[in-house]
C-alpha positions in Angstrom: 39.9 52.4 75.0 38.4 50.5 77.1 39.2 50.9 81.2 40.3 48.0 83.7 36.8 47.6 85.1 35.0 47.6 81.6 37.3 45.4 80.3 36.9 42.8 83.7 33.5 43.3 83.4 33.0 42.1 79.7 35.4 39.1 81.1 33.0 38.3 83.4 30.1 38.6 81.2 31.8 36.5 78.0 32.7 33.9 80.2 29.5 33.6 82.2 28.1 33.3 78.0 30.2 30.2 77.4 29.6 29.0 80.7 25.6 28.6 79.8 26.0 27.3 76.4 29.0 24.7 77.5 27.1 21.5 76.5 29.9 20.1 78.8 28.5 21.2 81.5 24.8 20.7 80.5 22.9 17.3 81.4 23.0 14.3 79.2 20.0 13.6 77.1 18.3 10.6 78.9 18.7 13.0 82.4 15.8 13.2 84.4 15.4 16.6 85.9 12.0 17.6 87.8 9.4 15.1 86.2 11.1 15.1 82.6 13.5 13.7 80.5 16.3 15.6 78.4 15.6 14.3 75.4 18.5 16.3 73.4 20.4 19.2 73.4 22.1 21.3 70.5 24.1 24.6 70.8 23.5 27.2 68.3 26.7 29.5 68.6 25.3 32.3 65.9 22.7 33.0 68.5 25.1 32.5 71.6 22.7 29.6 73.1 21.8 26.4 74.0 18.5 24.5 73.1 17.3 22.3 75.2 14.2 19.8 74.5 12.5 17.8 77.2 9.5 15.8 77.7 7.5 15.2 81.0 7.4 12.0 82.2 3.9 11.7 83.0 2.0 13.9 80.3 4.5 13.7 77.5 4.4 17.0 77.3 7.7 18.8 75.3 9.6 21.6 76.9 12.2 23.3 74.8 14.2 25.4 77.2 16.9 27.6 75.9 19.9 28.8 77.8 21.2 32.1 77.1 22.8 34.6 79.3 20.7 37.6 78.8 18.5 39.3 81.3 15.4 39.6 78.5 13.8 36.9 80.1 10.3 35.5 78.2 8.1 32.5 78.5 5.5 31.1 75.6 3.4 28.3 75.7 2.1 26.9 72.1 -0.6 24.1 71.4 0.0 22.1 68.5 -3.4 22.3 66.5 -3.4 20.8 63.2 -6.0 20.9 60.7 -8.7 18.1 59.8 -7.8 18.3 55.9 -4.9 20.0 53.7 -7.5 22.1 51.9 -6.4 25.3 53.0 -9.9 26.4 54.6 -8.7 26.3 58.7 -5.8 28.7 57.7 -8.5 30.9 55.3 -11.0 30.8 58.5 -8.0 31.7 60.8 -7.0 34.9 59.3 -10.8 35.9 58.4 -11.4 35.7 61.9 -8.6 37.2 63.1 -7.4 39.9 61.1 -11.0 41.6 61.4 -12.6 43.8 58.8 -14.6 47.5 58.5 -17.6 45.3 57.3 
C-alpha cells in the first residue's frame, strides 16, 4: 500500500508525463522557435514521449528533439554519410576498419 505522499508524489510525476507529451500544449509545426522551424511533431505513447523535428532556418540543418519527462538526459549528433555506390564495399571497409583484428 502505497502512503499519501507516495501516492501525491506519483500524481505529480504522471501528470508532469502528460503534461510534456500534450501535443496540445506543444508548438504548431510551421513555429519558429530560436532560428528553426517545427517542422512536425508526433507523440509516441508506448514510449511516453513526444518527437519533435525541426530544421534551422539558415543551415537547414534537422533537429529532432524529444520530450520526455525523465531525468536521463542525453545528447547525440549524427552526419548523414552515404555511400558513392550500392556495392556494399563502404559498409565492408567500415567494419574492417573498425572492428580491428589480432593481425
Amino acid at each position: 500500500m502505497l502512503s499519501k505522499a507516495a501516492k501525491a508524489a506519483k500524481a505529480t510525476t504522471s501528470a508532469a508525463r502528460r503534461a510534456v507529451t500534450d501535443l496540445s500544449k506543444l508548438p504548431k509545426p510551421g513555429t519558429k522557435i530560436h532560428g528553426f522551424t517545427l517542422l512536425r511533431s508526433k507523440h509516441v505513447p508506448e514510449l511516453e514521449l513526444t518527437a519533435l523535428h525541426l530544421k534551422h532556418d539558415n543551415t537547414g540543418a534537422e533537429h529532432l528533439h524529444i520530450a520526455r519527462e525523465d531525468s536521463n538526459n542525453v545528447f547525440s549528433i549524427g552526419f548523414k554519410t552515404n555511400p558513392p555506390d550500392d556495392t556494399g564495399v563502404p559498409h565492408i571497409l567500415e567494419h574492417t576498419t573498425l572492428c580491428g583484428s589480432e593481425k
